[in-house]
C-alpha positions as CSV (number, residue, x, y, z in Angstrom):
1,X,22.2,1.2,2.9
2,X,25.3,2.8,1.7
3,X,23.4,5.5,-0.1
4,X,24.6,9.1,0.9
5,X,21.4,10.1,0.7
6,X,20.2,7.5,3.8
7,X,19.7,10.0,6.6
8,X,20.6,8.8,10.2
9,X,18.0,9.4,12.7
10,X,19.9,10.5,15.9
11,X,16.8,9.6,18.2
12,X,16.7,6.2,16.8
13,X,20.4,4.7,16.5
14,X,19.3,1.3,16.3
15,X,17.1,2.0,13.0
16,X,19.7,1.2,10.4
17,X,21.4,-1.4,12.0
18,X,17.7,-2.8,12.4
19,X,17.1,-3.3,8.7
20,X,20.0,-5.2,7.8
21,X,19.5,-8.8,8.2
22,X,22.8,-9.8,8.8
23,X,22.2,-7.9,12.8
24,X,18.7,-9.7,12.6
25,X,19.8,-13.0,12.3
26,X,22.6,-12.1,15.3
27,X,20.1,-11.1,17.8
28,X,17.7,-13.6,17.0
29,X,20.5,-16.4,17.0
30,X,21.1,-14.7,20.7
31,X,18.1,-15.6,22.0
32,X,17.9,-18.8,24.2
33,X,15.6,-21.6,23.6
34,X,12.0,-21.2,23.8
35,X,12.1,-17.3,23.8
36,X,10.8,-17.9,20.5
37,X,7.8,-19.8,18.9
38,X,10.3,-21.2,15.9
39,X,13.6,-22.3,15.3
40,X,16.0,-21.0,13.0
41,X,17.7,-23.6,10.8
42,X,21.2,-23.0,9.0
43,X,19.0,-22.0,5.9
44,X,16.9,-19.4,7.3
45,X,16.8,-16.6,5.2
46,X,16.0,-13.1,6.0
47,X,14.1,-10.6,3.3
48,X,13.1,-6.9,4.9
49,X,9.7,-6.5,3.4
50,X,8.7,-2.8,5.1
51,X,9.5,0.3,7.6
52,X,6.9,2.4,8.6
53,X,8.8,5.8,10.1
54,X,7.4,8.8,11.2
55,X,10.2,11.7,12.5
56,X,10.0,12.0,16.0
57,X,8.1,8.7,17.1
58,X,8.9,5.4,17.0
59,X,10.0,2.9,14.2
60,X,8.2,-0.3,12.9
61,X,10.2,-3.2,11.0
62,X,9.3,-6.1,9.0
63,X,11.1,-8.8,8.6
64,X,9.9,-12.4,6.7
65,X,12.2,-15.4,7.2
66,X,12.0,-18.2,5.1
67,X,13.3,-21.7,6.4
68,X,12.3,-22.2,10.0
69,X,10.7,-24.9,11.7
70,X,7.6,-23.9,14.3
71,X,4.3,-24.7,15.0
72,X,3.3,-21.5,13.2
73,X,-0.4,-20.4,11.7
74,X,-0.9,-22.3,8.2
75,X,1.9,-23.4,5.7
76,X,3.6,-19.8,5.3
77,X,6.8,-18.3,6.2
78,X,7.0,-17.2,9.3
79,X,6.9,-13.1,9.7
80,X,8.6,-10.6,12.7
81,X,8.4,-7.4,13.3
82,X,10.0,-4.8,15.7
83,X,9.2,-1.7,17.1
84,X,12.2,0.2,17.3
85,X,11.5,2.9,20.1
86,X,13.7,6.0,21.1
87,X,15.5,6.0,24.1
88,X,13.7,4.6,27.7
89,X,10.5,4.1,25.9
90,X,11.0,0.3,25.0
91,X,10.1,-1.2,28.4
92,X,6.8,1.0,28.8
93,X,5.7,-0.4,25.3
94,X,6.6,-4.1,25.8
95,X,4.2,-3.7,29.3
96,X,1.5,-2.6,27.6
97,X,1.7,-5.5,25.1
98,X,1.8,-7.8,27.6
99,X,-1.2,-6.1,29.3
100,X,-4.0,-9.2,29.2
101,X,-1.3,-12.1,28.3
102,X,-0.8,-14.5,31.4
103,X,2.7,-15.2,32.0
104,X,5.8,-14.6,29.6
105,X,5.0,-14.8,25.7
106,X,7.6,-16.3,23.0
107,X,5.3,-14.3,20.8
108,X,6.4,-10.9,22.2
109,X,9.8,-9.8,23.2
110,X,11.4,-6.5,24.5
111,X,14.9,-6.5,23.6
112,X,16.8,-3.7,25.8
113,X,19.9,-4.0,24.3
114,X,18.2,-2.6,21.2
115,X,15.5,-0.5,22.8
116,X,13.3,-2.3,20.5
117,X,10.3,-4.8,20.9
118,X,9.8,-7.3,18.8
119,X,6.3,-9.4,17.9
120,X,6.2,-12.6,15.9
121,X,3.4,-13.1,14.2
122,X,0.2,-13.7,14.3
123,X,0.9,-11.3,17.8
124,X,0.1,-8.0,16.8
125,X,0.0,-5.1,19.1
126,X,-3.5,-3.8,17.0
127,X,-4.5,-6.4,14.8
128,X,-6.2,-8.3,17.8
129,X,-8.0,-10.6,15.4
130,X,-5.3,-12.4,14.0
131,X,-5.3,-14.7,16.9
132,X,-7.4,-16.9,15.0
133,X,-4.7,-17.5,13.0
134,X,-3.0,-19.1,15.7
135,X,-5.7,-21.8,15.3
136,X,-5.9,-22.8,11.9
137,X,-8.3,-25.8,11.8
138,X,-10.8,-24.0,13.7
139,X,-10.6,-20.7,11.2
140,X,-11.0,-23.2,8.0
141,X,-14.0,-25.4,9.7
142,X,-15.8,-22.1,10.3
143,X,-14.8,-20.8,6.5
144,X,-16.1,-24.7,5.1
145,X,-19.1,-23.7,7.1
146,X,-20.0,-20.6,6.1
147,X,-19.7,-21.8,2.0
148,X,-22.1,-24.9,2.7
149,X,-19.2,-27.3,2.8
150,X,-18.8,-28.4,6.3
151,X,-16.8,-31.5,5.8
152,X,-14.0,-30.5,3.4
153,X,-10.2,-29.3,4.8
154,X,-8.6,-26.5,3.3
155,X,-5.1,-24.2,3.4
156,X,-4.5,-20.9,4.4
157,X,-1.9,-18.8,2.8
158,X,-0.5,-15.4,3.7
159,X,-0.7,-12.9,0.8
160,X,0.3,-9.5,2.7
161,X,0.4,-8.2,5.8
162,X,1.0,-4.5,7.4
163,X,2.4,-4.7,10.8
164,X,-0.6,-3.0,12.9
165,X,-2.5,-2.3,10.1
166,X,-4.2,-5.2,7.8
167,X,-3.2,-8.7,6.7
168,X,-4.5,-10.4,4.1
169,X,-5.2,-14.4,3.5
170,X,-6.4,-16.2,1.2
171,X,-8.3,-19.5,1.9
172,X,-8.6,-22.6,-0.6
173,X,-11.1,-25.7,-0.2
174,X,-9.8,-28.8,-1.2
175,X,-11.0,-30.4,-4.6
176,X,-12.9,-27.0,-5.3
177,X,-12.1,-24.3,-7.9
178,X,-10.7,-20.8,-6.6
179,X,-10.1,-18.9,-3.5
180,X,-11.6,-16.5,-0.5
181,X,-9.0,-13.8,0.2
182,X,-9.8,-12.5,3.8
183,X,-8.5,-9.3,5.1
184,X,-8.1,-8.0,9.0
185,X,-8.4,-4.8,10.3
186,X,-8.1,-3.1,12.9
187,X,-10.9,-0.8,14.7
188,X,-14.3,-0.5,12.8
189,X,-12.4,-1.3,10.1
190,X,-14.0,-4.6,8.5
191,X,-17.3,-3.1,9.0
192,X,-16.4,0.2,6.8
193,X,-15.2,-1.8,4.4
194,X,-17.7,-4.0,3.7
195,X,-20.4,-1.7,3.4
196,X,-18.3,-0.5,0.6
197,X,-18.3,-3.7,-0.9
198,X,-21.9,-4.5,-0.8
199,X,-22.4,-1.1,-2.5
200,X,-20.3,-1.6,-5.0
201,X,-21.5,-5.4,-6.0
202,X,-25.0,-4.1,-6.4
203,X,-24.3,-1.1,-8.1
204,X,-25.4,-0.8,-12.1
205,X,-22.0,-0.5,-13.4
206,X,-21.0,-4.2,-11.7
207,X,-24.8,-5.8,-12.2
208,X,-24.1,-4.8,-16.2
209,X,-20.4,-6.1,-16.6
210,X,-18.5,-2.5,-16.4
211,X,-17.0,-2.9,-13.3
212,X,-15.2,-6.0,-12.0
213,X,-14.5,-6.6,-8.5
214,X,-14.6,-9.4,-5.9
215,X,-17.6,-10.3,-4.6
216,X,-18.5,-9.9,-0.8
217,X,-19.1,-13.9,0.5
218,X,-18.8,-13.9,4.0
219,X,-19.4,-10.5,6.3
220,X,-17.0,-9.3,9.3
221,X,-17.1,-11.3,12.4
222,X,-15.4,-10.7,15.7
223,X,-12.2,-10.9,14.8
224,X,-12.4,-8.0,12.6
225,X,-12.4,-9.9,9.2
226,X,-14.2,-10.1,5.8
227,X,-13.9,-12.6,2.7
228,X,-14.5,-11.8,-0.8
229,X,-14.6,-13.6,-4.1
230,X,-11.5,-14.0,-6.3
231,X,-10.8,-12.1,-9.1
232,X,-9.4,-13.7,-11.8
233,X,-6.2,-12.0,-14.1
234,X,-2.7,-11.3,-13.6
235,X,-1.2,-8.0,-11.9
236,X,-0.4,-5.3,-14.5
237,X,3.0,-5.0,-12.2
238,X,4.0,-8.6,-13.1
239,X,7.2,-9.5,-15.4
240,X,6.6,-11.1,-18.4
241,X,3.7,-8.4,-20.0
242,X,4.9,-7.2,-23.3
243,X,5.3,-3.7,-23.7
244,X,2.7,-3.6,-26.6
245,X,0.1,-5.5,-24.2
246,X,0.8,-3.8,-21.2
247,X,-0.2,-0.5,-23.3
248,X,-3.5,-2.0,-24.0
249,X,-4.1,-2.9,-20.7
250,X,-3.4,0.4,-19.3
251,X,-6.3,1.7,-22.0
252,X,-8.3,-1.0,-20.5
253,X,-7.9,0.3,-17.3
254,X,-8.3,3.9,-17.8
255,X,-11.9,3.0,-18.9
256,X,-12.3,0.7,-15.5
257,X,-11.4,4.3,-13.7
258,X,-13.6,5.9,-15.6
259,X,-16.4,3.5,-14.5
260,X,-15.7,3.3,-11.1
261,X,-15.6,7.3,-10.3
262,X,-19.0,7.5,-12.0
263,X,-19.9,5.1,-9.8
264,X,-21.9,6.5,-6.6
265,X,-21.3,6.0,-3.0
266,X,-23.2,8.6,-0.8
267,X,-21.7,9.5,2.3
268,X,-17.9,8.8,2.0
269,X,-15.7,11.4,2.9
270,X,-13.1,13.1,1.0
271,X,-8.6,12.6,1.0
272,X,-7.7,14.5,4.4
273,X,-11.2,15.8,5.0
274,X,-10.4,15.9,8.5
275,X,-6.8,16.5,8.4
276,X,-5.6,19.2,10.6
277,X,-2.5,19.8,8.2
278,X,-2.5,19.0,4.8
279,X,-0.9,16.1,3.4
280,X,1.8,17.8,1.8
281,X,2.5,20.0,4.7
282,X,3.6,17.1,6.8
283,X,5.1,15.9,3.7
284,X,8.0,19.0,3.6
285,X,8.3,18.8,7.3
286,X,9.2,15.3,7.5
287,X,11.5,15.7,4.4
288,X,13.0,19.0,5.9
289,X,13.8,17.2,8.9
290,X,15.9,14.7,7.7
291,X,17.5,16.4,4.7
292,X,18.0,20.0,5.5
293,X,20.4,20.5,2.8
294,X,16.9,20.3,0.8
295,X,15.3,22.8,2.9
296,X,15.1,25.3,0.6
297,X,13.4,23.9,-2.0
298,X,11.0,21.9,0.0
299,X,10.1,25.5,1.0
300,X,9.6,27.0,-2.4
301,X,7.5,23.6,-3.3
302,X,5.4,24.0,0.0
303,X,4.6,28.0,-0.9
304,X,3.1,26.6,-4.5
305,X,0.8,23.9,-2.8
306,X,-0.6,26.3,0.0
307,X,-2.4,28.0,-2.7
308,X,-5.8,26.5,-3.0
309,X,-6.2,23.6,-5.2
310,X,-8.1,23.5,-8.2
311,X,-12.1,22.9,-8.0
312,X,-12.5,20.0,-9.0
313,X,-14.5,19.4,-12.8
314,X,-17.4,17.0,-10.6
315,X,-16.9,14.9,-7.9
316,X,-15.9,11.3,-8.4
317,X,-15.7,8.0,-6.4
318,X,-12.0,7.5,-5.8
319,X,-9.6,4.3,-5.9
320,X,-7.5,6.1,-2.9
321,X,-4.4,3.5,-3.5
322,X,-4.3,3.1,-7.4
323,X,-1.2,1.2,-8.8
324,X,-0.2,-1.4,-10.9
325,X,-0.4,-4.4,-8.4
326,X,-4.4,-3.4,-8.1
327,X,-5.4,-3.6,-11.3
328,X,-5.6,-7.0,-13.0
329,X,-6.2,-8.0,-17.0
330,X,-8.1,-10.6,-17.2
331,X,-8.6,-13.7,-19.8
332,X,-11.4,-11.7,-21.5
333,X,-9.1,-8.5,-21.6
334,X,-11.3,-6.8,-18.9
335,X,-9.5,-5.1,-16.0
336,X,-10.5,-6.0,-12.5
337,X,-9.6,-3.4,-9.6
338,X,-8.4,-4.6,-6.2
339,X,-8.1,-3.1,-2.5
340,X,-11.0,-1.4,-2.7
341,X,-11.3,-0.5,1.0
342,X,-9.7,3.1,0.4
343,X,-12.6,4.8,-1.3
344,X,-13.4,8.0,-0.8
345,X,-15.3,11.3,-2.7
346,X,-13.2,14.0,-4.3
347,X,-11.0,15.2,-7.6
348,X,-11.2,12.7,-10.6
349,X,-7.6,14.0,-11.2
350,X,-6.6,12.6,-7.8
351,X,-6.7,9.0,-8.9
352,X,-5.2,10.1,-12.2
353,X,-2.3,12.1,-10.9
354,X,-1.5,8.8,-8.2
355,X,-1.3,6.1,-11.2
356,X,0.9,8.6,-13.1
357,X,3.2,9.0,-10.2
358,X,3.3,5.7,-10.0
359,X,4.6,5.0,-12.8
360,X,7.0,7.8,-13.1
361,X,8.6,6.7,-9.8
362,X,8.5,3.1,-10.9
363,X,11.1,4.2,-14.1
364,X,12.9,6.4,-11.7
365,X,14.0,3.3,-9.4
366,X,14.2,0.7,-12.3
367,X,16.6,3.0,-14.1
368,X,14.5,3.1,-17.3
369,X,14.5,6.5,-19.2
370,X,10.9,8.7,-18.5
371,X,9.7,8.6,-22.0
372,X,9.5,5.0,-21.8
373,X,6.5,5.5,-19.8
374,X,4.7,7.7,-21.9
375,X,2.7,5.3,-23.5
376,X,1.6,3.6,-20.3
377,X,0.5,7.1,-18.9
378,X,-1.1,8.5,-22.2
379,X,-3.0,4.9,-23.1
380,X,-4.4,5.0,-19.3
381,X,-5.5,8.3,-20.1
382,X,-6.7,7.8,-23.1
383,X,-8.8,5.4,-22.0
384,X,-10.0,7.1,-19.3
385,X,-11.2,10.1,-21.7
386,X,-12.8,7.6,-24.1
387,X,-15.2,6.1,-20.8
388,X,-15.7,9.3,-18.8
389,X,-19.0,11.4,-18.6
390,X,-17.7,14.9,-19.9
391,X,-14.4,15.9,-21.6
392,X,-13.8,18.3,-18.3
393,X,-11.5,16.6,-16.2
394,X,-8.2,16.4,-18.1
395,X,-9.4,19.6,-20.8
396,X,-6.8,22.1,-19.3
397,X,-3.1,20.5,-18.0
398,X,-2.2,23.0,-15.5
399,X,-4.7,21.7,-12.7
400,X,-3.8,17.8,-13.4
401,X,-0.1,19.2,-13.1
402,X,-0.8,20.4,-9.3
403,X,-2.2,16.8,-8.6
404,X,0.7,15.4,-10.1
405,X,3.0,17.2,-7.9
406,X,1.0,16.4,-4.9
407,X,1.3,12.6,-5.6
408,X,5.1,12.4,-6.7
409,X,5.5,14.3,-3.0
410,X,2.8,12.6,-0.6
411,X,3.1,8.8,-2.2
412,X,6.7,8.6,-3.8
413,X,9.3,11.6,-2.4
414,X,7.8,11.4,1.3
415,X,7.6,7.5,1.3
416,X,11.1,7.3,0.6
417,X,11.8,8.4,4.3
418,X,8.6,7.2,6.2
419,X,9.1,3.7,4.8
420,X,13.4,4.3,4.3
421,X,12.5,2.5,0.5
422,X,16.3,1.9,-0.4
423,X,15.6,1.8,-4.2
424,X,14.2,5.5,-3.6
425,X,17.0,7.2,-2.2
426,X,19.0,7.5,-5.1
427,X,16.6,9.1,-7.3
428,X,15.2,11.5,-4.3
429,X,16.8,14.7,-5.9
430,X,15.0,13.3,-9.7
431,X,12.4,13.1,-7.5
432,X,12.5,16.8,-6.4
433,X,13.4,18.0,-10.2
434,X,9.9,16.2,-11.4
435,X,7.9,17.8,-8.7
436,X,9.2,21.2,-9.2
437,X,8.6,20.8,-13.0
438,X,5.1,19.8,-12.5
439,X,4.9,22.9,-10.4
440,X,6.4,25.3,-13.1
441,X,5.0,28.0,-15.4
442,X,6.1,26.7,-18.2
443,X,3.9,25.4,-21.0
444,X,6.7,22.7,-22.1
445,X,8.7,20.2,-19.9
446,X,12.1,20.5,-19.2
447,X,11.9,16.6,-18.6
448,X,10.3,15.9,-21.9
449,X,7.0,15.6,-20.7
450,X,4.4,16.6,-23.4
451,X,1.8,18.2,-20.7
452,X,-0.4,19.9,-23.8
453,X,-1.0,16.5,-24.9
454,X,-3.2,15.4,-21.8
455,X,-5.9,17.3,-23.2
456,X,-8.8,15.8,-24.5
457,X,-8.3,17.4,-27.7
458,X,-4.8,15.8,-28.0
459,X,-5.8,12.3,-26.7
460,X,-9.0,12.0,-29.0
């Protein structure tokens, strides 16, 4: 990361040398025999896949390496990640890793000379349940079981997986048609979600074809996993979608929006309904704190977001994580929505102003001009206006321009630092300029953004 804009984190001098793979492969190579539960090969290759930062507490990172021989969970590469800890801290958190594992582990290392610990997986300092992993054959007999097919084998793939957080698998029978995708979590978490799921497979808009999701199959256990269904289609972020069709399918899926926030699901709490500081609050601190020069600015952005938010038109059942790679067009042109364990109550405009964000950041980092995006934005939107209940949410600009600016800080500007995303860096200050437009008084964009036409009136 050669990037100017790539702040060093003077409590953490290891970070940067951590996420290139080049030092990976040096201290791994370093290691004697048996330390670890693989063995590199002269093709091992090293991809960084994610950072998870927080200023002022320690550092996880990611790493997958492709072309190493083990006797590793499944047929999949095999996956690494280090905490990298501030000074005198490393040994306190490899003891409590160890805490309840006889004897030394090749599974978990503390490696002083980098004040770091480092976990191969399935080990997990949280994610307790992916120890089952570890045992393959047992995992798929009890899968076969549980779908009435007792005597077939089957393969487990990985298909993502969050360091501490959630991975997720996805199970195949032998000689049978599609897939179970499993997910861990950590905590109550499994059981939370599949509440959600339930709800939402019996709910009228699923039962009568309007919403398409996975179906719940086989209910958390132990281990803190659930399976669902597969959902056929192809990820609205994948290459290959023509520009014209992608345009559809973004109409498509503002009406599969639509659907789901008219969808009800009593009880679930709002975005930071318990939050002692608001999101964007920690947001500017964060950002202050490693780019001061930007200080200022950050400032003036926080003064405009203290002010209440907008009420909201109605309350709505929100996606909480809506982007490209969790929406899916299908054969029969419907949309299917993923990653539904987010869900919460709040703003409509929430959901709206994340996708949109999305999407403006995506051109940002891709080095397309803005305008290119328009039609994506305006044919979700449109789309969502043609499905919704009432004409309300998007009618007036200026509150859907607040959400906006929320979302281009909280999930784009402030993940640049908190996950150091090396494609954002460079387009931080663009960043900045298209938050602080969102924010402005003005009735037109100085970025070319039409804002007058996200009215109902406009999109009809």
């Amino acid at each position: 990361m050669n990037d100017p804009r790539v702040p060093s984190i003077p409590e953490l001098p290891q970070l940067l040398p951590l996420l290139d793979s080049r030092i990976i492969e040096r201290i791994l190579a370093s290691l004697t025999a048996g330390r670890l539960p693989f063995r590199l090969t002269p093709g091992t290759s090293y991809r960084h896949l994610r950072t998870r930062y927080r200023p002022g507490r320690n550092c996880q990172i990611t790493w997958s390496l492709d072309g190493v021989i083990g006797d590793g969970p499944g047929d999949w590469r095999q996956l690494l990640y280090l905490m990298a800890c501030r000074a005198g801290e490393s040994r306190a958190v490899f003891e409590e890793a160890m805490t309840g594992r006889s004897g030394a582990s090749p599974a978990v290392l503390h490696l002083p000379d980098w004040e770091s610990v480092l976990w191969c997986f399935p080990a997990d300092r949280k994610l307790a349940g992916l120890a089952t992993l570890g045992e393959p054959a047992a995992l798929i007999s009890r899968l076969a079981g549980a779908l009435g097919e007792p005597t077939r084998s089957g393969r487990l793939d990985l298909i993502h997986y969050v360091a501490e957080r959630s991975c997720t698998v996805r199970f195949e029978l032998d000689g049978l048609p599609g897939s179970l995708f499993g997910k861990f979590y950590t905590g109550e978490g499994a059981t939370a979600a599949w509440e959600v799921q339930q709800a939402l497979w019996a709910s009228t808009a699923r039962q009568s074809g309007r919403l398409h999701l996975a179906a719940p199959l086989i209910p958390p256990d132990q281990a803190g996993s659930l399976w669902l269904g597969e959902v056929e289609g192809i990820e609205l972020d994948r290459p290959g979608l023509t520009d014209e069709r992608l345009v559809a399918a973004m109409e498509r899926a503002g009406e599969a929006i639509a659907t789901l926030h008219q969808t009800s699901l009593a009880g679930r709490a709002g975005p930071d309904a318990a939050a002692p500081t608001p999101r964007h609050a920690r947001a500017i601190s964060y950002l202050g704190r490693a780019f001061p020069d930007l200080s200022p600015r950050l400032a003036r952005i926080g003064d405009q977001l203290d002010a209440p938010a907008p009420a909201p038109p109605r309350l709505a059942t929100l996606h909480g994580d809506l982007h490209l790679g969790n929406l899916l067009l299908q054969p029969t042109g419907e949309i299917g929505i993923l990653d539904l364990d987010a869900l919460s109550v709040g703003d409509p405009r929430l959901d709206l102003a994340s996708l949109t964000g999305y999407l403006l950041y995506r051109a940002l980092v891709t080095g397309r001009p803005l305008r290119e995006t328009f039609p994506l934005i305006t044919g979700f939107l449109r789309g969502y206006h043609r499905e919704a209940a009432d004409g309300e949410v998007l009618a007036d600009p200026r509150p859907f321009r607040r959400r906006l600016a929320e979302a281009l800080l909280n999930e784009r500007l402030s993940r640049i630092l908190t996950r150091y995303k090396s494609e954002g860096f460079p387009v931080l200050d663009a960043l900045l300029e298209l938050i602080e437009d969102c924010l402005s008084s003005r009735e037109e964009s100085v970025l070319g953004l039409d804002w007058r036409s996200l009215t109902r009136r406009r999109m009809a």
